[in-house]
The first five atom37 places (N, CA, C, CB, O) and aatype in JSON, in Angstrom:
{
  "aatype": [20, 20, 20, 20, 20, 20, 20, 20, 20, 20, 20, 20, 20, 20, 20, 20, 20, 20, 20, 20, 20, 20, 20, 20, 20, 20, 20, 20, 20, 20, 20, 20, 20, 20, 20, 20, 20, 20, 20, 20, 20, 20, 20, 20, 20, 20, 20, 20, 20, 20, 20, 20, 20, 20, 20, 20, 20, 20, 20, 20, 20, 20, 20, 20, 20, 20, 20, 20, 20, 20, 20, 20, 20, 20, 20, 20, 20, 20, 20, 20, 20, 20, 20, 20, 20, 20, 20, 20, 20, 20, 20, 20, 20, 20, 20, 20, 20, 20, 20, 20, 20, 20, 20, 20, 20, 20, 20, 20, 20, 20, 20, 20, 20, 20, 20, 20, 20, 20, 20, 20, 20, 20, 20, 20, 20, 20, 20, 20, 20],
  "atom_mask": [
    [1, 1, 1, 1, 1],
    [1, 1, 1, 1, 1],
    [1, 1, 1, 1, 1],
    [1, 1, 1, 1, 1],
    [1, 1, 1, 1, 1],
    [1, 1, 1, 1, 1],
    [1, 1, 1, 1, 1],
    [1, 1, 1, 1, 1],
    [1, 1, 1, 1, 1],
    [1, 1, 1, 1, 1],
    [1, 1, 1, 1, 1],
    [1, 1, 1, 1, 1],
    [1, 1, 1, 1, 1],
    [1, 1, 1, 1, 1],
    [1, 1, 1, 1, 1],
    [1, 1, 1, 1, 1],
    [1, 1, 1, 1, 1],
    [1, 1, 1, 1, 1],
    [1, 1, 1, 1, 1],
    [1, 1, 1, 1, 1],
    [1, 1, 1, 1, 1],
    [1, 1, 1, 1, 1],
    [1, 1, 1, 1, 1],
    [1, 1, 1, 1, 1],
    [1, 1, 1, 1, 1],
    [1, 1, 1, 1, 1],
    [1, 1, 1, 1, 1],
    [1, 1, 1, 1, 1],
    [1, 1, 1, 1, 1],
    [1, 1, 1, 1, 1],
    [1, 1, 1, 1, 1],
    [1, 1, 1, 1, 1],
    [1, 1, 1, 1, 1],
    [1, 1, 1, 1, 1],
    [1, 1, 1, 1, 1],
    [1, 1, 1, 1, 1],
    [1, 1, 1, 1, 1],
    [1, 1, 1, 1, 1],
    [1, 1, 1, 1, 1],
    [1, 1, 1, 1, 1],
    [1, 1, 1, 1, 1],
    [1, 1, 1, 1, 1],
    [1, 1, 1, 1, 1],
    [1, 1, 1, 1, 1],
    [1, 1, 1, 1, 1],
    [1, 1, 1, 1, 1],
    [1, 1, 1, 1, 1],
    [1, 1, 1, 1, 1],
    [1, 1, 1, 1, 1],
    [1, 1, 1, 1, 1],
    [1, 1, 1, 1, 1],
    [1, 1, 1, 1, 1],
    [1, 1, 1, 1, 1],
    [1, 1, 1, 1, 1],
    [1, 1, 1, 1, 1],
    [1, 1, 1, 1, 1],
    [1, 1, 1, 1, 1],
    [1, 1, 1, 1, 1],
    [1, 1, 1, 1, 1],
    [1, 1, 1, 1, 1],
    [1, 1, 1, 1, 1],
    [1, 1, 1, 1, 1],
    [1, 1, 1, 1, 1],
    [1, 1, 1, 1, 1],
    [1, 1, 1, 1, 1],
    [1, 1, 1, 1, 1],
    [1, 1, 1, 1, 1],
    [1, 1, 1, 1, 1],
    [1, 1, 1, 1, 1],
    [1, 1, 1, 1, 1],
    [1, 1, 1, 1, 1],
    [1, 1, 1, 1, 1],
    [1, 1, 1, 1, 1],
    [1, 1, 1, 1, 1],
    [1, 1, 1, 1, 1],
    [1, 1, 1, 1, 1],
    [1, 1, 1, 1, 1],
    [1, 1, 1, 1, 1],
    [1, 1, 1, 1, 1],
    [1, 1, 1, 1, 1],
    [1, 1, 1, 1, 1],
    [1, 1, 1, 1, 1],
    [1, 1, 1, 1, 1],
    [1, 1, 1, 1, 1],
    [1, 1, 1, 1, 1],
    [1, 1, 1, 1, 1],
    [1, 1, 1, 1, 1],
    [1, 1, 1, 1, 1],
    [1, 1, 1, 1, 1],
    [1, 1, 1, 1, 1],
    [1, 1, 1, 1, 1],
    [1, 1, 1, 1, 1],
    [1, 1, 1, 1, 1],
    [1, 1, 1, 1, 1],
    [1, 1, 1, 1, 1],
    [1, 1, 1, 1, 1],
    [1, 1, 1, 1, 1],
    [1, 1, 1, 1, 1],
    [1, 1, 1, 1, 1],
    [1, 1, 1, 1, 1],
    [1, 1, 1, 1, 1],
    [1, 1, 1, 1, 1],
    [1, 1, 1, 1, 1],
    [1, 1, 1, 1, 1],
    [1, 1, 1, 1, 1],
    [1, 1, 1, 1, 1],
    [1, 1, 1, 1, 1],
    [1, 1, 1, 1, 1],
    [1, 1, 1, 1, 1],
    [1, 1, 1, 1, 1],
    [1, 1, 1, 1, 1],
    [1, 1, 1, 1, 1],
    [1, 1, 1, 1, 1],
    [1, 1, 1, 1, 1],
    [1, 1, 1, 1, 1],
    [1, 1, 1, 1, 1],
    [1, 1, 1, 1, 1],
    [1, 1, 1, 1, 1],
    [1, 1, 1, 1, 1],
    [1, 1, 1, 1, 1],
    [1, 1, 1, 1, 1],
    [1, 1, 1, 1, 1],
    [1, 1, 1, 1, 1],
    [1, 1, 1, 1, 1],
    [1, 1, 1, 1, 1],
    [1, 1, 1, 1, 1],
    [1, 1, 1, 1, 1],
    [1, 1, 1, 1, 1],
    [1, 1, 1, 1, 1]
  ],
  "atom_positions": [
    [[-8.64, -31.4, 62.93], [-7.68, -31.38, 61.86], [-8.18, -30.52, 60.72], [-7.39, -32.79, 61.38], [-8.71, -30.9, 59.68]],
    [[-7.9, -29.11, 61.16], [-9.0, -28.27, 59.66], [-7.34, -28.51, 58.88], [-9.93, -25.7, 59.9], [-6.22, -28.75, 59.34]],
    [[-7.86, -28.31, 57.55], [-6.68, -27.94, 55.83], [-7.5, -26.58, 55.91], [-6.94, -29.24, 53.7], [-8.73, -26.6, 55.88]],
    [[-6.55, -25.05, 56.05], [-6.95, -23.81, 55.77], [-6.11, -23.53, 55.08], [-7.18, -22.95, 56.66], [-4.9, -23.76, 55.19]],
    [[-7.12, -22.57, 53.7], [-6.23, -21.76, 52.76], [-6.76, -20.26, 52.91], [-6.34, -22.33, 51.11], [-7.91, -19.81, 52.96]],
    [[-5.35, -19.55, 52.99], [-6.08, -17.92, 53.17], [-5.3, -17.54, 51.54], [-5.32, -16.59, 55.04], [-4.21, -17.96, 51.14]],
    [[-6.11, -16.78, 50.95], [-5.56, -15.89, 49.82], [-5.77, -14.52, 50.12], [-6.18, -16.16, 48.47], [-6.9, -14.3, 50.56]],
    [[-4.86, -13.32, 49.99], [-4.66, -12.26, 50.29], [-4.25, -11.62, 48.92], [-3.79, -12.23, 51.38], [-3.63, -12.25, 48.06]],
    [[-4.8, -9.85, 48.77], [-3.95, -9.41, 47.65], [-2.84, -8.74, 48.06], [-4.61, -8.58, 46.75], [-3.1, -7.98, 48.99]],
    [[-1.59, -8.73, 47.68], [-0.33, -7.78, 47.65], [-0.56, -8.16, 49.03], [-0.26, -6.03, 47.04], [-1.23, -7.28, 49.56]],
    [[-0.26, -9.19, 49.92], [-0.14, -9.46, 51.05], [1.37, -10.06, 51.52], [-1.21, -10.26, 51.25], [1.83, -11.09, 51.04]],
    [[2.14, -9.14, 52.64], [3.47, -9.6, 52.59], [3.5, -10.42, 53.6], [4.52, -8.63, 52.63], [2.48, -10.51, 54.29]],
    [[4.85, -11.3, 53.97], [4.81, -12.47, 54.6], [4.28, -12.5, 56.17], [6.14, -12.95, 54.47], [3.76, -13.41, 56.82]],
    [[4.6, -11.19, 56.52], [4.35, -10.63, 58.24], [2.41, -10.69, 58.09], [5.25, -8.3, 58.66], [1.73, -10.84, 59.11]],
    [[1.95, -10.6, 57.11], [0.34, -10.14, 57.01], [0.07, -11.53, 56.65], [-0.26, -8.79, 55.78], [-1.06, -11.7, 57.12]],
    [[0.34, -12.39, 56.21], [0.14, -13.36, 55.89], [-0.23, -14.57, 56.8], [0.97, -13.42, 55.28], [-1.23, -15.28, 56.73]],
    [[1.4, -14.66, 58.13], [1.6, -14.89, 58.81], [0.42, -14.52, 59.79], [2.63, -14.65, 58.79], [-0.24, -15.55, 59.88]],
    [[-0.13, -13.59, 60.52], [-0.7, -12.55, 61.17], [-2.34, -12.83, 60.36], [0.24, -10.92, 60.89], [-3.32, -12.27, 60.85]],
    [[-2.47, -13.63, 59.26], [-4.24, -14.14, 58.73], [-4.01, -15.3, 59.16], [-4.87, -14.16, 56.93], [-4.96, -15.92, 59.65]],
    [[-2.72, -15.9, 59.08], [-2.55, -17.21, 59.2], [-3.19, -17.79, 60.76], [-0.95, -17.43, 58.98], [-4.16, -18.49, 61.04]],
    [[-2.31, -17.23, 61.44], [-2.67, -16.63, 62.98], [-3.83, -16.63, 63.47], [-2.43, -15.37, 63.18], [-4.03, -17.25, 64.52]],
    [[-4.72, -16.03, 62.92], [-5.76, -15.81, 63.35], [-6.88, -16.51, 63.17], [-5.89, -14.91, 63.12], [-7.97, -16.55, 63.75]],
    [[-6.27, -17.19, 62.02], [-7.56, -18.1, 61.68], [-7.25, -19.4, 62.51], [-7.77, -18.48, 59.89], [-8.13, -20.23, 62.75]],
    [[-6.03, -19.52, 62.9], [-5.63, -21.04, 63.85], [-5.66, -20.55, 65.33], [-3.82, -21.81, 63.5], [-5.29, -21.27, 66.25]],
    [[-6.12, -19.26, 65.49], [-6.3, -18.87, 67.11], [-7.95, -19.22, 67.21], [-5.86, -16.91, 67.57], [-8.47, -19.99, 68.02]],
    [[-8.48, -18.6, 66.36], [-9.99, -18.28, 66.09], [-10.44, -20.27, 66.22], [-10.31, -17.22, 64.03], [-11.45, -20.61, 66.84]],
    [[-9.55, -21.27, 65.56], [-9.82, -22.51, 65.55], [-9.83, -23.38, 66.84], [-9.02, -22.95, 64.72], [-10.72, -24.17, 67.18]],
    [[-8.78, -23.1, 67.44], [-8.92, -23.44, 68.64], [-9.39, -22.73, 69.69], [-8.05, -23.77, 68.9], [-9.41, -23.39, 70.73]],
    [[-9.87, -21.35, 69.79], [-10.81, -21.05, 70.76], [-12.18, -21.35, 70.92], [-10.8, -20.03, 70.81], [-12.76, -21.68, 71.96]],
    [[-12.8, -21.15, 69.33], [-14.42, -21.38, 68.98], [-14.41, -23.36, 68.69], [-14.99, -20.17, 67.06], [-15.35, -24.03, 69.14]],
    [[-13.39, -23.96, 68.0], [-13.84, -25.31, 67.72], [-12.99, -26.07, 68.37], [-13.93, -25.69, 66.35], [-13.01, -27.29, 68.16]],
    [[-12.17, -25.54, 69.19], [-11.12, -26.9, 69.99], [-10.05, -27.54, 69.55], [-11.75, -28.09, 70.22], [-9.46, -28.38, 70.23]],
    [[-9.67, -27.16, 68.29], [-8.5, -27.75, 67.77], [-7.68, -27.96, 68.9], [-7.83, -26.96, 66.74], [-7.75, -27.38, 69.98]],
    [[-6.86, -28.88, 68.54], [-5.45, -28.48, 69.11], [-4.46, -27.47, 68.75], [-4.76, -29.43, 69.03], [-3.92, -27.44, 67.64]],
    [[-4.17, -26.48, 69.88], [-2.73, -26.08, 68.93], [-1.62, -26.47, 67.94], [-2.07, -25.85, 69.5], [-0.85, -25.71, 67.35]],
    [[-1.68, -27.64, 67.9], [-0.41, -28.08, 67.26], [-1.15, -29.01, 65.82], [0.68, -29.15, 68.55], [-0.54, -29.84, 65.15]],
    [[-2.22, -28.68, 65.68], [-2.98, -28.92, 64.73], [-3.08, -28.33, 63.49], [-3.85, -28.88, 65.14], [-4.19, -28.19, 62.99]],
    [[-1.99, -27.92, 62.88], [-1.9, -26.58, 62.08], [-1.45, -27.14, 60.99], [-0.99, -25.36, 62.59], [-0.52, -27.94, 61.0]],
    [[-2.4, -26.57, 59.38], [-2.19, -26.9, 57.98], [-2.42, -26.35, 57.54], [-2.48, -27.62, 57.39], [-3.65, -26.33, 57.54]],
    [[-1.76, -25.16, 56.57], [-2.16, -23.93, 55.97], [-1.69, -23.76, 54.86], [-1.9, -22.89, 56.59], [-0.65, -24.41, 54.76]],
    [[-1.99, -23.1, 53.79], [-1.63, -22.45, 53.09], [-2.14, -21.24, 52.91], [-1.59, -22.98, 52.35], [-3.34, -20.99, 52.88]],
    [[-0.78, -20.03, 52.74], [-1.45, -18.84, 53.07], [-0.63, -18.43, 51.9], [-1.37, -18.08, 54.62], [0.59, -18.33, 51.88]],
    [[-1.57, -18.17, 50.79], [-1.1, -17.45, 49.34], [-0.99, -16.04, 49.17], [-2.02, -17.77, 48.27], [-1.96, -15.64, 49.82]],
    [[-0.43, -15.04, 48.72], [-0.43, -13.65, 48.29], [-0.56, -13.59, 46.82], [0.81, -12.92, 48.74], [0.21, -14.19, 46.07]],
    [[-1.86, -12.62, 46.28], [-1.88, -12.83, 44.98], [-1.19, -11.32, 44.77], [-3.43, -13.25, 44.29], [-1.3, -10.51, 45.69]],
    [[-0.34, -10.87, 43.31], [0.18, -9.89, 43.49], [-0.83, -8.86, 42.09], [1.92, -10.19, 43.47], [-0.38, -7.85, 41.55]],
    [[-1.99, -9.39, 41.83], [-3.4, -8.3, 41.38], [-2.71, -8.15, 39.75], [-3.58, -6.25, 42.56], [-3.03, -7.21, 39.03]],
    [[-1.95, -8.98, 39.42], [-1.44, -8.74, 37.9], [-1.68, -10.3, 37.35], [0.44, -8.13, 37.77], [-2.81, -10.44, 36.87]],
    [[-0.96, -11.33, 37.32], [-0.9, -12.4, 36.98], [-2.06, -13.69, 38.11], [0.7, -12.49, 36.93], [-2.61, -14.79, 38.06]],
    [[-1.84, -12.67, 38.88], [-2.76, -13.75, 40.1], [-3.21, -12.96, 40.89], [-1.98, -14.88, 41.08], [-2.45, -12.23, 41.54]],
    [[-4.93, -12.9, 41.07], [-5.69, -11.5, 41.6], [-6.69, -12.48, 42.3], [-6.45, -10.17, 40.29], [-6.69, -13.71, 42.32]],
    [[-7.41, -11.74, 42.78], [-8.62, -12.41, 43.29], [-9.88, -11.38, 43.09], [-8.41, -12.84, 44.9], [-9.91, -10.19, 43.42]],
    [[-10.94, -12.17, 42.43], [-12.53, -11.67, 42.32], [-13.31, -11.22, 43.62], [-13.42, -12.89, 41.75], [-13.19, -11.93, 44.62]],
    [[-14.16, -10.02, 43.69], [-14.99, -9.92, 44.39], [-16.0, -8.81, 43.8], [-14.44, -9.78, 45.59], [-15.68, -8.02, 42.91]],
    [[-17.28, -8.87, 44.41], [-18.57, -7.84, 44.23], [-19.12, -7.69, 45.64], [-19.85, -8.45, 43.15], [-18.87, -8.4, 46.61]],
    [[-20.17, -6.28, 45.52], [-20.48, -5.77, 47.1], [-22.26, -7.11, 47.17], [-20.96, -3.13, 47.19], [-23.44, -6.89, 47.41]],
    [[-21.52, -8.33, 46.84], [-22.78, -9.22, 47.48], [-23.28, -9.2, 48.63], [-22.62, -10.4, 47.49], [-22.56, -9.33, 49.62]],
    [[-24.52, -9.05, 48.72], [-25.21, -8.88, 49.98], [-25.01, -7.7, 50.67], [-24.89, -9.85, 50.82], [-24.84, -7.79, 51.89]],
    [[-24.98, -6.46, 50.08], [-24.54, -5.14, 50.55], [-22.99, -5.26, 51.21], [-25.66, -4.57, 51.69], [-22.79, -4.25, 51.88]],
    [[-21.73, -6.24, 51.25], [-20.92, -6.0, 51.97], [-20.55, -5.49, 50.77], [-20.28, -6.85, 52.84], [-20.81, -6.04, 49.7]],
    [[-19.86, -4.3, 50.9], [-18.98, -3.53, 50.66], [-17.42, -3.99, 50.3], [-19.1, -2.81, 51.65], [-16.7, -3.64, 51.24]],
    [[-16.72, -4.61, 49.35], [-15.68, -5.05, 49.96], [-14.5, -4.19, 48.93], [-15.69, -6.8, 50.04], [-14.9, -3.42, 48.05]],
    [[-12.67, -4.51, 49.24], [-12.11, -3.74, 48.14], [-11.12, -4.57, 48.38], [-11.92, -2.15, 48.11], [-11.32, -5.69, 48.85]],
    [[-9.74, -4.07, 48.03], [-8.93, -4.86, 47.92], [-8.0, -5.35, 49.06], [-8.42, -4.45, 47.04], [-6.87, -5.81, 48.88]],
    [[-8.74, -5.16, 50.51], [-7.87, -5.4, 51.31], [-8.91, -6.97, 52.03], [-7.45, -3.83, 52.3], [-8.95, -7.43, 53.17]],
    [[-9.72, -7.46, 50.58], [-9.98, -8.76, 50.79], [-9.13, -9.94, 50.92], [-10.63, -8.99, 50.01], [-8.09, -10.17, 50.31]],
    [[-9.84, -10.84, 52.02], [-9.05, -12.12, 52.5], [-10.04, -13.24, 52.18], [-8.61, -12.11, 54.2], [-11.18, -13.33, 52.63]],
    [[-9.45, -14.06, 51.35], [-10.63, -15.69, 51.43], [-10.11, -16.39, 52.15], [-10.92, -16.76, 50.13], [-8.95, -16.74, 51.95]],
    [[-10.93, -16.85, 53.32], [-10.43, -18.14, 53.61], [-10.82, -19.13, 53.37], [-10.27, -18.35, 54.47], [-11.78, -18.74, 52.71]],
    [[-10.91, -20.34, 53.35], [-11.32, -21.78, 53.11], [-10.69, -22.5, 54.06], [-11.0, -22.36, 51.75], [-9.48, -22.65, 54.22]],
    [[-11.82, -23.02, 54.82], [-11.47, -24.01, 55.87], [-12.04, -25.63, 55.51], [-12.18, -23.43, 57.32], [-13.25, -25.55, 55.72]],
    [[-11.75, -26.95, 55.11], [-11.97, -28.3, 55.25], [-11.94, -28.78, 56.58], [-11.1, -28.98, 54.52], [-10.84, -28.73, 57.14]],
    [[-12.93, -29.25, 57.22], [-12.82, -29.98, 58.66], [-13.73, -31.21, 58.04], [-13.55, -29.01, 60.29], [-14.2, -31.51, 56.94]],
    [[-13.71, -31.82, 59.51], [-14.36, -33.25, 59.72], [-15.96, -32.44, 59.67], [-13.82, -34.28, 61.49], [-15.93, -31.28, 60.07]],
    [[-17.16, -32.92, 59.27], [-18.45, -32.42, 59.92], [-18.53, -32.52, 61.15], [-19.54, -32.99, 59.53], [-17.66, -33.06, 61.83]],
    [[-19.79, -31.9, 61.68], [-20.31, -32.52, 63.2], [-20.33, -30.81, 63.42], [-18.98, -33.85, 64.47], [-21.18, -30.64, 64.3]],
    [[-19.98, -29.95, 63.16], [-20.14, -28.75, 64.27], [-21.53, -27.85, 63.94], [-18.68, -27.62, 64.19], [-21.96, -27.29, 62.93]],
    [[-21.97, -28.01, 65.21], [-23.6, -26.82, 64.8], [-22.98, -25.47, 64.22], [-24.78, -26.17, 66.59], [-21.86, -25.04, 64.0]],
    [[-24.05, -25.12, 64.12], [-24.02, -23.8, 63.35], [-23.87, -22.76, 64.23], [-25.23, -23.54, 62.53], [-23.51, -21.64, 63.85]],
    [[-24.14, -23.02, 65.38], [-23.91, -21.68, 66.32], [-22.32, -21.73, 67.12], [-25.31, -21.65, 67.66], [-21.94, -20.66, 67.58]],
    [[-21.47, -22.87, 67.29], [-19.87, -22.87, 66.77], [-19.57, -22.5, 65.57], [-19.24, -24.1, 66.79], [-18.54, -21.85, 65.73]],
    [[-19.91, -22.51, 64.04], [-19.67, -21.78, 63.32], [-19.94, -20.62, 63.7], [-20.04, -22.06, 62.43], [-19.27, -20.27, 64.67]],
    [[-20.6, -19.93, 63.35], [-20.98, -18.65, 63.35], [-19.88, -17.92, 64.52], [-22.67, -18.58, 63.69], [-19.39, -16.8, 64.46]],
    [[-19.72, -18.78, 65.39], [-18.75, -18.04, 66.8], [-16.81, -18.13, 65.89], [-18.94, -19.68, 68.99], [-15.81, -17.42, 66.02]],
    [[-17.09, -19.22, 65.15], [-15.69, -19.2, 64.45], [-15.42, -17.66, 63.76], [-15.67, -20.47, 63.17], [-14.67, -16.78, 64.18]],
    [[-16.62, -17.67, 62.11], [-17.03, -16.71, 61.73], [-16.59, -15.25, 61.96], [-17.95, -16.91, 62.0], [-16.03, -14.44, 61.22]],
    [[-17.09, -15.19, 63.42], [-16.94, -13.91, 63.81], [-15.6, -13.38, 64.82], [-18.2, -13.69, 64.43], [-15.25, -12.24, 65.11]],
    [[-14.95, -14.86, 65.28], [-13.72, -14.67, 65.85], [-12.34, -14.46, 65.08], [-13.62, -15.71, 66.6], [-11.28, -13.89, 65.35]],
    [[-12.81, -15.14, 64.05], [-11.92, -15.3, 62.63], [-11.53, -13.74, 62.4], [-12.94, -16.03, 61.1], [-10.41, -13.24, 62.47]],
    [[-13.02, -13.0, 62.05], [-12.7, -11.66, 61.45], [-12.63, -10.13, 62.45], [-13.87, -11.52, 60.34], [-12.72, -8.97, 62.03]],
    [[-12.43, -10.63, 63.99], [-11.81, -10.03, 64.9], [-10.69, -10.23, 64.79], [-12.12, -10.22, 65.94], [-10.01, -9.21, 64.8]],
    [[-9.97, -11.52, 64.64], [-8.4, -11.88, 65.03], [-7.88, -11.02, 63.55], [-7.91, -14.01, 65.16], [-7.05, -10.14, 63.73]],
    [[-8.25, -11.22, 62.44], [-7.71, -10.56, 61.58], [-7.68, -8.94, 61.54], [-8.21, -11.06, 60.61], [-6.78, -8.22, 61.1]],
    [[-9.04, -8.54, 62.18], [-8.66, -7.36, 62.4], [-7.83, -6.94, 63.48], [-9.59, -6.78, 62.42], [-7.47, -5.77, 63.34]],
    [[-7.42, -7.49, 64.49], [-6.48, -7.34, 65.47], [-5.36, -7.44, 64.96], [-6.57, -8.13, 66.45], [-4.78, -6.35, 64.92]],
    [[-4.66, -8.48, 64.44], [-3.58, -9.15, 63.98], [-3.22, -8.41, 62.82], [-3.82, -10.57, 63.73], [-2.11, -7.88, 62.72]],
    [[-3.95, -8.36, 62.09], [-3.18, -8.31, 60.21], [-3.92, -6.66, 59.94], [-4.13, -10.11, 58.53], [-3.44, -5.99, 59.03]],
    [[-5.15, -6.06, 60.83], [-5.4, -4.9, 60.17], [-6.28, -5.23, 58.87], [-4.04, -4.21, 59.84], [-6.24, -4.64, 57.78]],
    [[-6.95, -6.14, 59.18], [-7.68, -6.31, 57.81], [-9.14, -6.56, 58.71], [-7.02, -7.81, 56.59], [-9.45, -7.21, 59.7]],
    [[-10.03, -5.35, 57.42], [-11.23, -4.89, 58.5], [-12.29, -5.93, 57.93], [-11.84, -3.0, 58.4], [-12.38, -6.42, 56.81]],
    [[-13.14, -6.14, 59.16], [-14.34, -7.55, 59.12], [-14.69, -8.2, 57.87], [-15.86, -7.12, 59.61], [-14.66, -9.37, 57.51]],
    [[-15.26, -6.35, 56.89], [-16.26, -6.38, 56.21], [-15.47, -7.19, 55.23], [-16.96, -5.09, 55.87], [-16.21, -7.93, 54.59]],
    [[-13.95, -7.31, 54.83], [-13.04, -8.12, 53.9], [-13.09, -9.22, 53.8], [-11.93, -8.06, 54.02], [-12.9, -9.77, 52.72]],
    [[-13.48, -10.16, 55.36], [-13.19, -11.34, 55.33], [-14.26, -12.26, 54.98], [-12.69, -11.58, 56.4], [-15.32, -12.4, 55.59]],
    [[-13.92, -12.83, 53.99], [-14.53, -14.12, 53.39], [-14.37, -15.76, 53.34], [-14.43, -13.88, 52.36], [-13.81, -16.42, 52.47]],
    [[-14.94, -16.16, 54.4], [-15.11, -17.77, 54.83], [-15.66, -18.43, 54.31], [-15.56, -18.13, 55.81], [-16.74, -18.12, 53.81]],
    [[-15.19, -19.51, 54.22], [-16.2, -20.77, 53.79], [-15.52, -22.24, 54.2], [-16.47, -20.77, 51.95], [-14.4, -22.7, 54.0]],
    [[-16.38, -22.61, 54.68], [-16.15, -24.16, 55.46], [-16.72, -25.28, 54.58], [-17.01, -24.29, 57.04], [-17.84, -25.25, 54.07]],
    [[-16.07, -26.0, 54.51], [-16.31, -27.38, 53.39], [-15.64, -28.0, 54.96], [-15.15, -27.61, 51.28], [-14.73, -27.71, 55.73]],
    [[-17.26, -29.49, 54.76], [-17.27, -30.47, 55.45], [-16.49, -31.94, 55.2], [-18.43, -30.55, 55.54], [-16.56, -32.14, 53.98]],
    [[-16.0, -32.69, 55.64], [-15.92, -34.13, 55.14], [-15.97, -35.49, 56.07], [-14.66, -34.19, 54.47], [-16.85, -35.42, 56.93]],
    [[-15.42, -36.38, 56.06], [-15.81, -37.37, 57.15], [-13.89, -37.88, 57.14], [-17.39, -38.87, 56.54], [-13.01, -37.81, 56.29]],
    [[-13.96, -38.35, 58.49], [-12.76, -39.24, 59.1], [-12.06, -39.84, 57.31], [-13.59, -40.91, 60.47], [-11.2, -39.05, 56.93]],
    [[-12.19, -40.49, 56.74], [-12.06, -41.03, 55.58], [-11.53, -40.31, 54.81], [-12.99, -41.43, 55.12], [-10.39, -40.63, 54.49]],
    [[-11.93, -39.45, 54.38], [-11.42, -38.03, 53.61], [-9.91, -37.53, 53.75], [-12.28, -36.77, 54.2], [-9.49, -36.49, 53.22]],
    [[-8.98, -38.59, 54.71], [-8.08, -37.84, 55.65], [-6.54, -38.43, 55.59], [-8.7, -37.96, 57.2], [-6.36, -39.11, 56.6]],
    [[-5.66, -38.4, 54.95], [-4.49, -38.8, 55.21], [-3.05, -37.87, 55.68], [-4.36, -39.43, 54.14], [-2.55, -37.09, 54.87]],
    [[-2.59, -38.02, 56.8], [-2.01, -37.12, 57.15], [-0.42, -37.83, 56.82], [-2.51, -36.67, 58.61], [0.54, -37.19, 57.24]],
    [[-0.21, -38.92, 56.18], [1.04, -39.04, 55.52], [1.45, -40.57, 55.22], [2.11, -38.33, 56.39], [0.42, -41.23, 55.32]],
    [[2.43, -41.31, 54.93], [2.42, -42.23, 54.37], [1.08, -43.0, 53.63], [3.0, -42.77, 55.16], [0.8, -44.19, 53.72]],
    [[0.49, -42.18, 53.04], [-0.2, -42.82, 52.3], [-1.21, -43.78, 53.15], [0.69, -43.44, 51.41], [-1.45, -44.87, 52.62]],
    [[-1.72, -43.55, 54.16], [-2.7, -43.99, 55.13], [-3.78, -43.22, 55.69], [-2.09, -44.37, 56.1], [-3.54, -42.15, 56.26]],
    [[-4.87, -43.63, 55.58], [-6.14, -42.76, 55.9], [-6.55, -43.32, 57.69], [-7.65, -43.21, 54.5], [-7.43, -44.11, 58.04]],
    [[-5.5, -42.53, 58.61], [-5.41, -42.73, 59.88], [-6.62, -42.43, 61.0], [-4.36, -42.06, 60.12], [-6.34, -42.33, 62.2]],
    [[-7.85, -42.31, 60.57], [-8.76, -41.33, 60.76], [-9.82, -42.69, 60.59], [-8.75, -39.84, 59.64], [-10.81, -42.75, 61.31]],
    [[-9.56, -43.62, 59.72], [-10.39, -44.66, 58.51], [-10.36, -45.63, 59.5], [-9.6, -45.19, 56.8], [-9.41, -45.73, 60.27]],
    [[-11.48, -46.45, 59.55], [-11.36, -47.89, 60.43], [-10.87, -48.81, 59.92], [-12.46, -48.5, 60.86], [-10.75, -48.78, 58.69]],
    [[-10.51, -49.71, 60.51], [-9.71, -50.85, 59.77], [-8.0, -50.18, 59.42], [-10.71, -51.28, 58.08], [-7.21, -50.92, 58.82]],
    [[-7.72, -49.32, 59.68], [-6.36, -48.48, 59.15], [-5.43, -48.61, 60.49], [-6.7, -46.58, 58.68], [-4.3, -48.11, 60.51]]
  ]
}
């Protein structure tokens, strides 16, 4: 059950769609989701009123055809399924949306079963629930 947010600049709905994509293909190939496991928000900032920050940290190079993503899952996955996410993530986007590796910016925030309500106000995930 990942919650993914992609932010894009001047990103239109087809490119959006197409990060969206890729990051829920990239999820269920490298971590097993289910397909039908899908929670996104995929924002377009338009670089005037709502932009997004970046610098060439760590020698990447980056410009404005940057993508953040933010992924929330349950913990438990080693680091060498990350890293395979990571790098499937910023293939599918370059396949899909045309947005090249060096752009894409991940970050995974962990939490536990508890953390989790998928609607009426019940933490379905929680023991005793």
């Amino acid at each position: 059950m990942p919650f993914v947010r992609v932010d894009a600049l001047r990103a239109d709905a087809e490119r959006l769609d197409a990060l969206g994509r890729a990051v829920h293909d990239a999820l269920v190939e490298t971590i097993g989701f289910p397909p039908d496991d899908r929670f996104q928000v995929l924002t377009s900032h338009d670089g005037t009123s709502g932009t997004l920050r970046y610098d060439d940290y760590l020698g990447v190079h980056r410009d404005e055809g940057i993508v953040y993503v933010a992924i929330t899952m349950r913990s438990g996955r080693p680091p060498e399924q990350k890293r395979a996410l990571y790098r499937r993530i910023a293939e599918l986007a370059e396949e899909y949306a045309g947005t090249e590796p060096r752009n894409v910016f991940i970050t995974v925030t962990e939490n536990e079963s508890t953390d989790w309500s998928f609607g009426h106000g019940e933490a379905q995930y929680a023991p005793g629930s």
